[in-house]
N, C-alpha and C positions, 0 to 999 in steps of 0.2 A: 794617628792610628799606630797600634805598638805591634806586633808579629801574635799577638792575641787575640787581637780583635779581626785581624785580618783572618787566622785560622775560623774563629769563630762566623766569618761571615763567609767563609766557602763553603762553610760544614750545613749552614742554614740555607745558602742560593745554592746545593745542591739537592735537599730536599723535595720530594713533590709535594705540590701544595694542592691538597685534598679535598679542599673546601667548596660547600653548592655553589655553583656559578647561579652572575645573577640573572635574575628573573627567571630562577627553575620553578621557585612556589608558584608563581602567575601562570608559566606554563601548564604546570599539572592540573592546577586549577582548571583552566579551559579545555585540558587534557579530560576532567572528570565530569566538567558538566556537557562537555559532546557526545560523551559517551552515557551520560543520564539522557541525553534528548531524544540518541538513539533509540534508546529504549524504550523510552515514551513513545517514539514513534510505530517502532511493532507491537507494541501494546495496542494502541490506536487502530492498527488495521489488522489487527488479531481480531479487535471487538468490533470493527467495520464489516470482518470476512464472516465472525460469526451471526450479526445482524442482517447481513444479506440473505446468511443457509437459513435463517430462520423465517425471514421474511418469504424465502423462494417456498419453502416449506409450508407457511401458514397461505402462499398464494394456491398450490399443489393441490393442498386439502381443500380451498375454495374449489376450483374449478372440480373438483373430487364430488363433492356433494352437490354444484350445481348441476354437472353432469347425470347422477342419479336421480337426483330428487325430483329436479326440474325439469330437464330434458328426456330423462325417463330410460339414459343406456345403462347396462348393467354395468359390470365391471369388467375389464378388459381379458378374455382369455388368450392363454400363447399359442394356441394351436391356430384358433383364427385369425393370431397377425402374422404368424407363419404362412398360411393358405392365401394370405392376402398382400402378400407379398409382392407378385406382380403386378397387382392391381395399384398398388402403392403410390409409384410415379401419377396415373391420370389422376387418382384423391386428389394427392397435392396440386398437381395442377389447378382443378377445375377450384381447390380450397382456397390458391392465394393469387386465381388469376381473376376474381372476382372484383369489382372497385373499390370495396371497403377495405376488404384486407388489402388492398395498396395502402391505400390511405393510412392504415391502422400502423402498417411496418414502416411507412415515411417515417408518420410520428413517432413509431419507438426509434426508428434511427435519428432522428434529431431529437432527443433530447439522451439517447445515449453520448452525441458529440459535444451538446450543452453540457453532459456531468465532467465529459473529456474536458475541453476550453476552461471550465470553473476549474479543475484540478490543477493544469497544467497553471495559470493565473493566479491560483493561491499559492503555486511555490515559489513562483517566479517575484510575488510582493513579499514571500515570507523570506526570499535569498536577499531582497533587496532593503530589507528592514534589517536582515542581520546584520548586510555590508554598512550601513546607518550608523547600527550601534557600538560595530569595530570599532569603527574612526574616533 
């Protein structure tokens, strides 16, 4: 090596080398598709929260018109749930101290725990399918 090429290779090993480290494309990659999944996923329960308000809604108008049609009470004024206000607590009472409505709120508490366990069960095979497909 002649005092040329020696200059020449200080002038170059003092340069920063600038260049993508590797495996920056792979990372970003799985950088873009987390952040797609994300996505998908408030999408998913944007259209799950609006399929609920609509379902709570078309259940509303049910009990709405059976209430009128069928059972025959008009529609509700505010003066008279105002006035009945104290009366309130015994309603309920005597409304869900009844055998059925036990029964009736057992069952809606258990299968509100059954939609809980399914949720919780599907993230828990969908964390575990991912960790899968890592490896």
């Amino acid at each position: 090596m002649d005092e040329m090429d020696k200059l020449l290779k200080d002038a170059f090993s003092g340069m920063d080398d600038s260049s993508v480290p590797f495996g920056f494309a792979e990372k970003i990659g799985k950088k873009i598709d987390a952040a797609a999944v994300k996505k998908a996923d408030r999408e998913e329960l944007a259209r799950n929260i609006m399929l609920a308000i609509l379902f709570a809604l078309l259940f509303m108008t049910a009990l709405f018109f059976l209430n009128k049609y069928f059972f025959g009470i008009d529609s509700v004024r505010i003066s008279g749930i105002i006035s009945e206000m104290p009366d309130f607590g015994g309603k309920m009472k005597t409304l869900f101290g009844s055998g059925d409505s036990v029964l009736w709120i057992v069952i809606g508490m258990n299968v509100a725990l059954l939609l809980l366990a399914e949720r919780i069960l599907a993230r828990k095979l969908s964390a575990r399918e991912k960790e899968r497909s890592d490896i």
